[in-house]
N, C-alpha and C positions, 0 to 999 in steps of 0.2 A: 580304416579307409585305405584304399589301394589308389594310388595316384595315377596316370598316365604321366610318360615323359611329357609330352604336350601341357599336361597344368602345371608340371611342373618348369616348366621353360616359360608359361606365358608372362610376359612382363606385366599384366593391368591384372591379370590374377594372384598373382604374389605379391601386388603391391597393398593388395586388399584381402591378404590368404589369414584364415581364419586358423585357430591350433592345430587343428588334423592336420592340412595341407601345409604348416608352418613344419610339426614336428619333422616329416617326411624332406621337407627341404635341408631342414640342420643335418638333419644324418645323410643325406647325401652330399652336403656340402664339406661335412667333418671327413667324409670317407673323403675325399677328395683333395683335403688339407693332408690327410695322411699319406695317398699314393706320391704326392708334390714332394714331400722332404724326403720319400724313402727313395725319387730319384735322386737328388741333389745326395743324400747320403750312399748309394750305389755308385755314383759316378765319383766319390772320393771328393769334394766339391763343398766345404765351408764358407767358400765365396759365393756373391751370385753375379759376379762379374769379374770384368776388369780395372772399373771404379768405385775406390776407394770409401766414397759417398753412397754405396749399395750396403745395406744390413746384411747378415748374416741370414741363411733361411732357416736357419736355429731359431734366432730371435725373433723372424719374420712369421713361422708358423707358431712359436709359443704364444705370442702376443695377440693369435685369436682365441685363444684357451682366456688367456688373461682378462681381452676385452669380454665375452662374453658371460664371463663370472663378476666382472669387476661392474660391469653395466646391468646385467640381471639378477644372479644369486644374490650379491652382495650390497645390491642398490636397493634400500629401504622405500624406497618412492618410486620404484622402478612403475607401478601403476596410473603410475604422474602421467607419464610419456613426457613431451618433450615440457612440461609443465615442471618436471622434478627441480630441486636445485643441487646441482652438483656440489656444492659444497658441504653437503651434507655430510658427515663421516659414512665411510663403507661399513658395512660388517669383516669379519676376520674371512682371508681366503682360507682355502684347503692345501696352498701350498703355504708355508710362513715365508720366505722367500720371493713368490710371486713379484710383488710388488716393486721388488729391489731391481728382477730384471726387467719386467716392462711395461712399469707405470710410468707413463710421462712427465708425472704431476712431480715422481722420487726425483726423476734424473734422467731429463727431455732428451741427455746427448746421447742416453745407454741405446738406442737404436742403431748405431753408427759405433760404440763400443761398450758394448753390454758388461765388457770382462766376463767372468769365467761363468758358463751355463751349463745347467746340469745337460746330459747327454741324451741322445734321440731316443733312445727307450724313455727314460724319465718323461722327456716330453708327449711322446705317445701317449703315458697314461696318464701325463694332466689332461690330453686333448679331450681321452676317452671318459673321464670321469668328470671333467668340467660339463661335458655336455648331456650326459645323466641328471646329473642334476638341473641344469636346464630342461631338460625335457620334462621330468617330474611338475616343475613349476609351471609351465606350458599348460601341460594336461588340466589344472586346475583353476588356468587362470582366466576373467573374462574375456568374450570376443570384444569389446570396443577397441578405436584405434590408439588409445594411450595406454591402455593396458596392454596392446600387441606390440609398441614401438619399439620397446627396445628389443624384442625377440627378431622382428622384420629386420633393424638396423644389424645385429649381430648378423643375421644372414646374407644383408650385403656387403659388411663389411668382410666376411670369410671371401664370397664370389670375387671380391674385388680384389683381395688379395691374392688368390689364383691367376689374376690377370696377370698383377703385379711379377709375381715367379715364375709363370709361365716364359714372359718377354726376358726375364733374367736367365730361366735357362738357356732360350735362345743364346744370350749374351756370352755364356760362363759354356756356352757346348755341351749340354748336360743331354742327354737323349730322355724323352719322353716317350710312359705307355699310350698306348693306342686310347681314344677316346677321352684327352683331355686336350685334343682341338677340334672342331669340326673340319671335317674335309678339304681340300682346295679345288676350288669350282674356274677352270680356267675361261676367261674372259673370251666373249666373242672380238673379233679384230676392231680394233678402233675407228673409229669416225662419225657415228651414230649420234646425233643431238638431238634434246627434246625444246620446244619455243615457249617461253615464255612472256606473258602479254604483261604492260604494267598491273600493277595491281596492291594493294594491303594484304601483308597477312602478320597474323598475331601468334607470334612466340608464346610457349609456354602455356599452360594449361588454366581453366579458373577450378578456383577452390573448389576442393573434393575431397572426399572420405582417404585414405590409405598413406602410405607411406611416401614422403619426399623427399628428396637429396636437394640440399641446399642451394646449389648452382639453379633450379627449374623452379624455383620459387617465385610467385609473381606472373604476372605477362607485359609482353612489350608490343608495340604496332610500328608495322615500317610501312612506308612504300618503297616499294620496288621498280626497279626499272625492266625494261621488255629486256630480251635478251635470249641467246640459246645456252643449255647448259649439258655437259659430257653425259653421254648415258649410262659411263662406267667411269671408275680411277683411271689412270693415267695408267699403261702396264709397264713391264720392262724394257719390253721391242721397242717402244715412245723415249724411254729415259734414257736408254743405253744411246739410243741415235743422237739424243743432247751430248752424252761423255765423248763418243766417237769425234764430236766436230768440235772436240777440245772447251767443250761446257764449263768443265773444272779448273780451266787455266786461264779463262778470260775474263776479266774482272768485269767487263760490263753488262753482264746478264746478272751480276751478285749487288745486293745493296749492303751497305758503308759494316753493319751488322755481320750479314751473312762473308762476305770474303773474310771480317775479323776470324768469325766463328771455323770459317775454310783456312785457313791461312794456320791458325795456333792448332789446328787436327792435323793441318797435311794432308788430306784424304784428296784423293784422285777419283774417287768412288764413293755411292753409301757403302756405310757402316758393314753391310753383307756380304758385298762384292766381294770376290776375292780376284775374278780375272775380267777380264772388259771384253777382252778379244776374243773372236767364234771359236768354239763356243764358249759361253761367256757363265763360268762358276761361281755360287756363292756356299757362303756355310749357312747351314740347316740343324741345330740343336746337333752341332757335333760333328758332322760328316758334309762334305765337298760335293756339292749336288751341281745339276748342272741349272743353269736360269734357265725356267721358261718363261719365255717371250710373252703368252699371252697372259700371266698371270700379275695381279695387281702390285704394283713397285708397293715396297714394305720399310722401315726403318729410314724414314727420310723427315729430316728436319723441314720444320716451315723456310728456313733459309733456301734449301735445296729447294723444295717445293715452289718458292717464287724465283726462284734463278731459271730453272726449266717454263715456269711461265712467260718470262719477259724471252726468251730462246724463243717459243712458239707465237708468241704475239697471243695471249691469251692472260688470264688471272683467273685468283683464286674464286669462289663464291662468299658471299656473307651466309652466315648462320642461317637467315630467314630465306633468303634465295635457296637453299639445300634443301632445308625443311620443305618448305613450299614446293618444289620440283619432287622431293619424294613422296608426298601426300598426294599431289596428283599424278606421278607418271609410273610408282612404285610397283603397282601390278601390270604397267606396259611398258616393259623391259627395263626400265631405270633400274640398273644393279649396285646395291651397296648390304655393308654387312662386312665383308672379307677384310678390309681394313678403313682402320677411324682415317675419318679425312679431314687435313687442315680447312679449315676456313679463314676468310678474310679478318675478321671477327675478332679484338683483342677482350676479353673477359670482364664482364658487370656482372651486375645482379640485372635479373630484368626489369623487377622492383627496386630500388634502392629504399623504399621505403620499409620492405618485410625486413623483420629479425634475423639473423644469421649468427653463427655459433651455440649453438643450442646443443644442450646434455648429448653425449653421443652420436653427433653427425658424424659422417663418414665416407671417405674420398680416399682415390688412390693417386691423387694428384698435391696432395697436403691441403691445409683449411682453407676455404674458399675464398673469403674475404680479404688476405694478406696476398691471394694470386692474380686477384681484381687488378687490373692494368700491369699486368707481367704477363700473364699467360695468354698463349691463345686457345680459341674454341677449336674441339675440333668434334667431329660426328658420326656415327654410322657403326660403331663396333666392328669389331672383329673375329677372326678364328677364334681366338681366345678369352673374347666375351663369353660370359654366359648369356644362353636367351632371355634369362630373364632379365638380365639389370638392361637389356635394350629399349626398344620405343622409339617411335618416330620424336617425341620430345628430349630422350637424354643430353646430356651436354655434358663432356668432359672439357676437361681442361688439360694443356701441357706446356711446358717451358719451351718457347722457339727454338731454344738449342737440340730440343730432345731429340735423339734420335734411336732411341733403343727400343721406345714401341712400334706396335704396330700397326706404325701410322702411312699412310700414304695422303692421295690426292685428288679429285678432279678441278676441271675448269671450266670456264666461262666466256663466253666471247666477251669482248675491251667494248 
C-alpha cells in the first residue's frame, strides 16, 4: 500500500487506520523520532531546556522505543485493547536494561533523572529494532479496534511527543531540519469577527468505532450566549501595543495569580521576546529573528493571555463557544491551526461518568484525571502538531503557567 501525505495526516482516518495505513504511520513517525534527537545531539544539547523539570531528549526519545515494546511486543493481552489488565506481568524486553531507564512503574522520578543512559547510537538501534518487531506483529494482527489500540496509541504517543521536543527545542535554541513544522501562514490584519446567535452545542463526539484520547471522552451540552468572536489569534502588532502602554508593569490588567506568576519571572515580555522596541526581536530555535507583526503571538501563558484581555475590553472563549465558531465559520475565514489557543475553560471530563486511566492512555500534558481542575483547555493545534492528532474535537490541556508551548489566543466580545 502507498499512502498519500493526505491519509496520512487525516485525523478521522488514523483514528480508524487499519495495519497497512498504521504500519506506514509508525515508520514515518519513528523516522521523525530519529531526525528530533539527531538535532538536539548536532546542537551539543542534553538538555531540552532551561528548566530543570524538562527530561533529557535521551530519555525522552528512548521512552518511545520503550513504550511501544512495553505496550505491544511485550503485552500479552495487548489484543484486549483498552480491556487488557495492566497488571499483568510483561514478557522480557530486548534490551535487559529497558525497563530500569524508562518504565514508570521501576522509578516514576527516572524521567527528570534517569542517571546514566546508554548513548544516541545505542538508542537508535533500540528505536530501529523495537519497531521491527512491531511492525512484524502488525502485519499479522486483526483489524478490530482492540486488537489495533495499542498500535494507534503508540502512534500518538510518538506524534505527541514530537510536539513535546519540538517546543523544547524552541526553548534550549536547538535549530530544526526543514519539514518538521509546517510553514508560517501570516495573519490578515486584525479586526475581522464572526456573530454568533445564542444557541446549544454539544462537545465531544457520540460513541464510535476508532481510537480516543481520554480528555474527548463523553459529550457535554451548553448554551451559549450570542456574542462576536475573533476571526483569527491575537498577533503581535495586537500584544506588543499592550507591552508598549506598559501592559507588564500595571497590576490591574493581571489577576492575584497571573502578577504572582509575573512578578517571580520578572519578564517584561513573553518568554520569545527578546526586544519590544521597532523593531521588535524574538528567538526562533536558536537565531534573533525579527517579530512579525502579522503573525499569531506564541508562548504566552493563560495569565498573559487574560491580562491583554482585560487591556482590550475583551475575554477569552469557552471551549464550546470556539468549537462551535469553527464548525461554522471554519471554511469562511475563521483562521486557526498555527497555534493552540487558551480558552476560558478550566479542565473536566465531559462525562464524569466514562472510565479514565485505562492500559496505555497517552497525553503530552501528563494523566488526565490528576489535571482535572488545574489545567486549562486549550484548542486549535499548532505548527508543530501533527495533522493527524487534530480535529475540530481535540482538547489539550496545559498548566496556566505554561508558557513554553505553542500556545496563543483569540477573543470574544464581554
Amino acid at each position: 500500500m502507498i499512502a498519500t501525505a493526505a491519509e496520512l495526516n487525516d485525523p478521522a482516518a488514523m483514528r480508524t487506520a487499519g495495519p497497512e495505513l498504521l504500519s506506514l504511520a509508525l515508520m514515518d513517525a519513528r523516522n521523525r523520532s530519529l531526525a528530533l534527537l539527531a538535532a538536539f545531539e548536532e546542537a551539543g544539547r542534553d538538555h531540552c531546556g532551561h528548566d530543570e523539570e524538562q527530561a533529557s531528549p535521551a530519555w525522552l526519545v528512548g521512552e518511545l522505543a520503550w513504550f511501544q515494546e512495553a505496550w505491544i511486543a511485550r503485552n500479552v493481552q495487548r489484543r484486549r485493547g483498552r480491556g487488557c489488565d495492566p497488571r499483568v506481568a510483561r514478557l522480557s524486553s530486548i534490551e535487559p536494561q529497558a525497563d530500569r531507564w524508562w518504565d514508570p512503574r521501576e522509578a516514576p522520578a527516572r524521567r527528570l533523572d534517569p542517571g546514566p543512559l546508554p548513548d544516541n547510537g545505542f538508542i537508535r538501534q533500540y528505536l530501529v529494532d523495537t519497531l521491527e518487531v512491531t511492525l512484524d506483529l502488525l502485519h499479522g494482527s486483526p483489524a478490530d479496534d482492540d486488537a489495533l489500540h495499542f498500535f494507534r496509541a503508540a502512534l500518538f504517543h510518538e506524534d505527541l511527543r514530537h510536539e513535546t521536543l519540538i517546543e523544547a527545542a524552541q526553548n534550549a535554541g536547538v535549530a530544526l531540519p526543514d519539514g518538521l513544522l509546517r510553514p508560517d501562514v501570516p495573519l490578515p490584519h486584525a479586526g475581522t469577527t464572526f456573530s454568533l446567535e445564542q444557541g446549544r452545542w454539544t462537545l465531544g463526539e457520540p460513541p464510535g468505532d476508532g481510537y480516543r484520547f481520554e480528555a474527548e471522552l463523553g459529550q457535554r451540552t451548553e448554551l451559549l450566549p450570542p456574542g462576536e468572536i475573533d476571526a483569527q489569534p491575537v498577533n503581535w502588532q495586537r500584544f506588543l501595543e499592550f507591552i508598549a502602554d506598559g501592559g507588564y508593569r500595571q497590576r490591574r490588567w493581571w489577576t492575584p495569580e497571573g502578577w504572582q506568576w509575573l512578578s517571580q519571572r520578572q519578564r517584561k515580555a513573553p518568554r520569545a521576546i527578546e526586544r519590544t522596541e521597532p523593531p521588535a526581536a524574538m528567538n526562533r530555535f536558536g537565531r534573533l529573528v525579527r517579530v512579525r507583526p502579522l503573525e499569531a503571538v506564541q508562548q504566552i501563558s493563560l495569565h498573559e493571555a487574560l491580562a491583554w484581555c482585560r487591556w482590550a475590553g475583551r475575554r477569552l472563549p469557552g471551549e464550546a463557544e470556539w468549537e462551535r465558531a469553527v464548525s461554522r465559520f471554519g471554511r469562511r475565514g475563521l483562521r486557526h491551526g498555527m497555534v493552540w489557543e487558551w480558552t476560558a475553560d478550566v479542565l473536566a471530563p465531559l462525562d464524569p461518568t466514562q472510565p479514565c486511566g485505562w492500559p496505555g492512555s497517552v497525553s503530552d500534558s501528563g494523566p488526565f484525571r490528576p489535571a482535572c481542575g488545574r489545567h486549562q483547555v486549550v484548542r486549535g493545534g499548532s505548527r508543530a502538531t501533527r495533522e493527524r492528532l487534530g480535529g475540530l474535537h481535540r482538547r489539550r490541556h496545559l498548566d496556566p503557567d505554561d508558557d513554553q508551548a505553542f500556545c496563543g489566543f483569540r477573543t470574544c466580545s464581554l
